[in-house]
C-alpha positions as CSV (number, residue, x, y, z in Angstrom):
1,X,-13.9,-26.1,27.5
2,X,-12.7,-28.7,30.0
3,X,-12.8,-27.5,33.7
4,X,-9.7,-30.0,34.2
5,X,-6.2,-30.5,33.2
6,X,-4.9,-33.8,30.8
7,X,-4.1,-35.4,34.1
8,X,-7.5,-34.8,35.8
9,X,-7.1,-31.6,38.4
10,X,-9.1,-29.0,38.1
11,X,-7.6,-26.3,35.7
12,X,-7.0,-22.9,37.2
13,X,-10.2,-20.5,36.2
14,X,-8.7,-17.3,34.2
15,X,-8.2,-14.4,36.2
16,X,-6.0,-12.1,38.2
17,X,-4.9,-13.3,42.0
18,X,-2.3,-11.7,44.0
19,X,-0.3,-13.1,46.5
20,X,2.5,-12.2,49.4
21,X,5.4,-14.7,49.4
22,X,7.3,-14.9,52.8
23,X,11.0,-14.4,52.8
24,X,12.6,-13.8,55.7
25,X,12.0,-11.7,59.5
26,X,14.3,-8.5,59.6
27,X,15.3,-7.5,63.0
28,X,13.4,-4.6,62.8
29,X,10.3,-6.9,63.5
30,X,9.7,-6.3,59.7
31,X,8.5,-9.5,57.9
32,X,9.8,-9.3,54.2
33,X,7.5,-10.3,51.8
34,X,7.0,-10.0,48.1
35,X,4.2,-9.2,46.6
36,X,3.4,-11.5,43.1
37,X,0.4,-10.9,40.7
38,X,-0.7,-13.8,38.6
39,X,-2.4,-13.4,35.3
40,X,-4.8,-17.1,34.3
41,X,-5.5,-16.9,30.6
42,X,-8.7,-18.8,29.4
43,X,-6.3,-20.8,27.1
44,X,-3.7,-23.5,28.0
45,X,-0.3,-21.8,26.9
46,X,3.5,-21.0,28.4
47,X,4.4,-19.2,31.9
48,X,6.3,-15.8,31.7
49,X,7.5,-14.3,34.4
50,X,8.4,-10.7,34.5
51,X,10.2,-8.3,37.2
52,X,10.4,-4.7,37.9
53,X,12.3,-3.2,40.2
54,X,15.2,-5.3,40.6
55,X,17.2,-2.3,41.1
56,X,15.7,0.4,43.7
57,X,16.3,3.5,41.7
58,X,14.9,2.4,38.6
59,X,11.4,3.4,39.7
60,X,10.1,2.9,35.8
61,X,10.1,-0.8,36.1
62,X,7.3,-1.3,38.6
63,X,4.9,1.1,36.8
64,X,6.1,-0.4,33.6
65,X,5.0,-4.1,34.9
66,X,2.0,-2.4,36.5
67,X,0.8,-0.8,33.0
68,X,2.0,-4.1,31.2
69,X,0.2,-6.2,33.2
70,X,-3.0,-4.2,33.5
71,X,-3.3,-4.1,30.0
72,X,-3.8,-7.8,29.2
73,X,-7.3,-9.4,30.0
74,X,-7.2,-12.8,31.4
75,X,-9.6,-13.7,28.6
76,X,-7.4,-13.1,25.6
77,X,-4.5,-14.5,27.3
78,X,-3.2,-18.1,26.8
79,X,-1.0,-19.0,29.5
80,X,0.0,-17.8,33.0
81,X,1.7,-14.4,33.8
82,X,3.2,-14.5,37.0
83,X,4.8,-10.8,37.3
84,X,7.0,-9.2,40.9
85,X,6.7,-5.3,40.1
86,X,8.9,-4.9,43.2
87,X,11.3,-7.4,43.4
88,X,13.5,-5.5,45.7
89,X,11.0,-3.2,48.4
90,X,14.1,-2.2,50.4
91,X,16.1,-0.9,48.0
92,X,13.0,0.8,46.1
93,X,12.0,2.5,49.2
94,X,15.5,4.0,49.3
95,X,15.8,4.7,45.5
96,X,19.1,2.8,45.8
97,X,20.6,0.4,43.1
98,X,21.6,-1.7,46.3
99,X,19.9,-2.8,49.0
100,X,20.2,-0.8,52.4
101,X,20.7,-3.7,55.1
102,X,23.3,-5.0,53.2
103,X,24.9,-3.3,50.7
104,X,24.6,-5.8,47.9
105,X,23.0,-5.5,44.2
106,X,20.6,-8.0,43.5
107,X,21.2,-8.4,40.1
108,X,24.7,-9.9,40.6
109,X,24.3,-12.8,43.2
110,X,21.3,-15.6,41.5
111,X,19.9,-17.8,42.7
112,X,20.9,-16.3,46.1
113,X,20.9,-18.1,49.4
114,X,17.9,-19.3,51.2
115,X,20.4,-18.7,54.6
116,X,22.4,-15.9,53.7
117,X,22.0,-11.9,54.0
118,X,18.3,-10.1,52.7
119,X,19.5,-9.4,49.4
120,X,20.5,-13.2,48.8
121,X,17.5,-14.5,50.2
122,X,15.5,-12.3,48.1
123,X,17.4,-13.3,45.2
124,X,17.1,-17.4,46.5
125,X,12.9,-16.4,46.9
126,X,13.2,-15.0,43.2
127,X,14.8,-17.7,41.4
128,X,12.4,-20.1,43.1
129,X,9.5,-18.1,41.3
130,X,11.3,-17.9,38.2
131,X,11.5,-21.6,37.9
132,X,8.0,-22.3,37.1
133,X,8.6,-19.7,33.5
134,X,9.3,-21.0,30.2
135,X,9.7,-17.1,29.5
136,X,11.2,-14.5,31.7
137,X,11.5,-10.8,31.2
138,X,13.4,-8.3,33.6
139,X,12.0,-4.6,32.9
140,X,14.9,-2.1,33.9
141,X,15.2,1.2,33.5
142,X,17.7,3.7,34.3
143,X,18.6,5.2,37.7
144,X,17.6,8.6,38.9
145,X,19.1,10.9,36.8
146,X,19.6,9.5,32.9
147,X,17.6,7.4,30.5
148,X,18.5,4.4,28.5
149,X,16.5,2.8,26.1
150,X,17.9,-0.8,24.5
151,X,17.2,-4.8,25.6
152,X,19.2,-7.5,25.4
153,X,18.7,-10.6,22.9
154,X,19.8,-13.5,24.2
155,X,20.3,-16.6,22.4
156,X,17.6,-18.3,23.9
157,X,15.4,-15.5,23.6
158,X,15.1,-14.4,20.2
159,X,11.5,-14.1,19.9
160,X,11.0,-12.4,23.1
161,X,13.7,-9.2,22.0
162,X,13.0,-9.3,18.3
163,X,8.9,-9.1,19.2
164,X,9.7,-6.7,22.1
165,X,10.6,-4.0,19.5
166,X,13.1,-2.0,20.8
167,X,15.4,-0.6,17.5
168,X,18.8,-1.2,19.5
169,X,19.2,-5.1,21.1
170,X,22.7,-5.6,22.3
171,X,24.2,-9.6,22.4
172,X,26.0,-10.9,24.4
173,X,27.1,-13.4,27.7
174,X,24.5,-12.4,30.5
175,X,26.6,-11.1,33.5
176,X,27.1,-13.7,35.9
177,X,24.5,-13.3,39.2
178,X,22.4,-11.6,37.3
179,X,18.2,-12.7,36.8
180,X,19.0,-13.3,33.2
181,X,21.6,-15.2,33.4
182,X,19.9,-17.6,36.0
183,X,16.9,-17.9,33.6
184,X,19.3,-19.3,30.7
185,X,20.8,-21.6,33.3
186,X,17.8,-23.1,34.0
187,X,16.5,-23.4,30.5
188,X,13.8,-20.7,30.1
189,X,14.0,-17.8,27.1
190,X,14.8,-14.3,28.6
191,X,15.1,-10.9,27.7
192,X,15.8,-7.7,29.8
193,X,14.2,-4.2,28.7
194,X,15.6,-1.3,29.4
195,X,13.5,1.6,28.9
196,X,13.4,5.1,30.4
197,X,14.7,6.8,33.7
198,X,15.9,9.7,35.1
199,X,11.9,11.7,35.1
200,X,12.8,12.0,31.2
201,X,9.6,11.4,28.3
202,X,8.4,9.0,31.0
203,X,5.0,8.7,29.7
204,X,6.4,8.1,26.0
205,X,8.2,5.0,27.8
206,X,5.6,3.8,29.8
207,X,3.7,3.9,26.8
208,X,6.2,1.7,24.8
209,X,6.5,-0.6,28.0
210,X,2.8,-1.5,26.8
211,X,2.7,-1.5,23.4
212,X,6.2,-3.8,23.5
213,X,5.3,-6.0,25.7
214,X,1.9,-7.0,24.5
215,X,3.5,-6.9,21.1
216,X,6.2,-9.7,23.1
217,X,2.9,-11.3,24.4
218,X,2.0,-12.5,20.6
219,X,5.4,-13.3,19.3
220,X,5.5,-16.2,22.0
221,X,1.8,-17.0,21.1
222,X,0.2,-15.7,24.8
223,X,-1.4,-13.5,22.8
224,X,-3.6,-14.0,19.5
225,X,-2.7,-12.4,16.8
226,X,1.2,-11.7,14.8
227,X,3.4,-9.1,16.3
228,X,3.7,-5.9,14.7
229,X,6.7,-4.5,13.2
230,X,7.3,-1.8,15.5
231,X,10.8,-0.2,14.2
232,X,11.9,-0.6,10.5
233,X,14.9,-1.9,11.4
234,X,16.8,-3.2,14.6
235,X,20.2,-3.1,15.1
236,X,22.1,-5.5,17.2
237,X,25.0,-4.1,19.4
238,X,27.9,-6.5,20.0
239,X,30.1,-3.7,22.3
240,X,29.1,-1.6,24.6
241,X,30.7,1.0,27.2
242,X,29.4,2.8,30.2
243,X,31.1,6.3,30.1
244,X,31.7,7.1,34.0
245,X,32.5,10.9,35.7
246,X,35.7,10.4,37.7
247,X,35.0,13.3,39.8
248,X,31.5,14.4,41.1
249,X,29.4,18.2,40.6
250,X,27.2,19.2,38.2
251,X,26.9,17.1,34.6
252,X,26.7,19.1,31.6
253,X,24.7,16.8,28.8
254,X,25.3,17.8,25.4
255,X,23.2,14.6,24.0
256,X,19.8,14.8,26.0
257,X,17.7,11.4,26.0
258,X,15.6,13.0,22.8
259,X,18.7,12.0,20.9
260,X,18.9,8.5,22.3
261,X,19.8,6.2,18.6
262,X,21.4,9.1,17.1
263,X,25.3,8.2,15.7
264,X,27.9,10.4,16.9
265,X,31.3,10.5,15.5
266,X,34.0,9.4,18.0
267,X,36.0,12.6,19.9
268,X,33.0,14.1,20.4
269,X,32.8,15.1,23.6
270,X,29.1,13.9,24.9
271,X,29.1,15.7,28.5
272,X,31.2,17.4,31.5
273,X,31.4,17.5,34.7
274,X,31.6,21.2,36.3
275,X,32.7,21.9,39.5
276,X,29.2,23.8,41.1
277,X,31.5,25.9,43.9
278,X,34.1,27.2,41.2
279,X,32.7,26.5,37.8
280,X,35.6,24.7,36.5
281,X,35.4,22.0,34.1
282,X,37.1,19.3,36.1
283,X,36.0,16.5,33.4
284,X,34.8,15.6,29.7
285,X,33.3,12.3,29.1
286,X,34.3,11.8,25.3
287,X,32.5,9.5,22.9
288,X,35.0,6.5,22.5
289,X,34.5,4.3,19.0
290,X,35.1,5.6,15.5
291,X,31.1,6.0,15.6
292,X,28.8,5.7,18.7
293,X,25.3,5.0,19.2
294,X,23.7,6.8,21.8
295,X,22.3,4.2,24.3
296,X,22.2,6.1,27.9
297,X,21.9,9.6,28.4
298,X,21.4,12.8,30.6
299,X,19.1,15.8,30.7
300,X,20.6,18.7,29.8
301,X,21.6,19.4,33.5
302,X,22.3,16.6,37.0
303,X,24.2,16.2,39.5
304,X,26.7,13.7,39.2
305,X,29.0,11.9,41.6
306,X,32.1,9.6,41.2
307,X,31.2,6.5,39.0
308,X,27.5,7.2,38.5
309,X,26.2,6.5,34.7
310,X,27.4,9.1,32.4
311,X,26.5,8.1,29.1
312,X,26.7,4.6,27.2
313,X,27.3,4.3,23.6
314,X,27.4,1.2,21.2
315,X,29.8,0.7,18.9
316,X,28.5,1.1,15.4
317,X,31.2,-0.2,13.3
318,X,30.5,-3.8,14.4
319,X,26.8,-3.8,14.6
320,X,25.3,-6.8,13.4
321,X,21.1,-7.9,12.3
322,X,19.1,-10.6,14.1
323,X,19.3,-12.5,11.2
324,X,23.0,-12.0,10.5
325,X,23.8,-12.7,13.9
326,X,21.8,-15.8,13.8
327,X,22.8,-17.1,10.6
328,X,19.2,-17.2,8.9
């Protein structure tokens, strides 16, 4: 093998480095940094990057990009994995979807602003490493108390979400802001996972973070090898609500996250919200479509408050497949 590149520099020797990228001075004295792992395969091949962490209380990411990462041997690997398990330390060290010294949510304001607040300059540090992908991947999770599993397919992503595995993909226009919809922007194939949360069958997710993303790894060719067919089938969402309490107390689940894919008939009422001083039902959160898939959902007891994530269901009466939705 050729110890240089087609244009004559030495090529980068396969292995693991990690580095701490600047991004701004806090005035605590603190000097922000992230912290960015990058994987050299042994064989020429695309970039993917991947964050966890995005959002604070979504602690599964980082261990899921941790695991992921871990897994894969620089020798197998063709390509560059370039992965930020933390892409947001502030707001992971306060288990907060938003970060502290500012309030904002980092997944709504790509590519940021090299001059603005801490959350936009970690955003404008972020897209920066993003550009050098021709993949990107953003593993989610849900927040402290409920568990989600789906990903998105984009439409400049296919491979990524169809190898990824997860049975229930949802399409559609990446929210504005968000990592995703920067990546498209820019021309580089994305996906976003969303597996686990809440302290529910962690391990079986962490597990699946693995498995999925290695199996991701060969459908893009950075690893040898065709991808398994992990589900027998995959359904592809087009509609999808967040069911959110009202009022805040104790949440009632009557859909726990081992019945995450299940269809429920609509009228069915998925949860309430008790009040924990008087014991009154002061809310029912009520499945919404004719049919519902079960997409996000809560241990059989949590405290809620006003506008957290209840449940969210997918509508199954306009469901689609990859290839339908493709037209192949």
């Amino acid at each position: 093998m050729s110890d240089t590149t087609a244009t004559g520099t030495p090529a980068a020797q396969p292995g693991r480095t990690i580095e701490t990228v600047p991004v701004t001075r806090v005035d605590s004295g603190h000097d922000l940094a992230l912290t960015v792992h990058r994987l050299t395969g042994a064989r020429p091949g695309p970039t993917l990057v991947a964050f966890g962490g995005v959002h604070g209380d979504e602690a599964m990411g980082p261990e899921e990009i941790r695991r992921f990462v871990s897994s894969v041997d620089p020798a197998e690997l063709a390509g560059t994995i370039v992965a930020v398990p933390v892409a947001n330390p502030y707001a992971y060290a306060a288990m907060s979807r938003f970060t502290p010294q500012d309030g904002l949510n980092l997944n709504r304001i790509f590519p940021g602003d090299r001059n603005g607040s801490v959350t936009e300059q970690l955003a404008a540090v972020l897209a920066e490493i993003m550009l050098q992908a021709d993949y990107f991947v953003d593993f989610h999770s849900s927040g402290l108390y409920s568990t989600v599993e789906y990903s998105y397919i984009m439409d400049d992503g296919r491979e990524m979400a169809t190898s990824f595995g997860a049975g229930l993909l949802y399409h559609h226009e990446p929210y504005e802001g968000t990592s995703s919809a920067w990546a498209i922007k820019n021309g580089i194939a994305s996906t976003v996972c969303e597996l686990g949360g809440g302290g529910q069958l962690t391990d079986a997710f962490l597990d699946k973070a693995v498995r999925q993303g290695r199996n991701m790894l060969k459908g893009i060719g950075m690893l040898a090898g065709a991808p398994e067919a992990i589900v027998e089938r995959q359904t592809v969402m087009t509609e999808l609500v967040t069911l959110r309490p009202s009022k805040g107390g104790t949440m009632i689940s009557h859909f726990t996250p081992d019945r995450l894919g299940e269809v429920i008939k609509g009228g069915t009422v998925l949860g309430e919200v008790v009040d924990p001083y008087t014991f009154e039902t002061l809310e029912q959160l009520v499945a919404p479509y004719d049919s519902n898939i079960l997409v996000l959902s809560r241990e059989g007891y949590t405290r809620t408050a006003p506008g957290d994530y209840g449940f969210m269901v997918g509508n199954a009466n306009t469901t689609t497949t990859v290839d339908e939705l493709f037209g192949t």
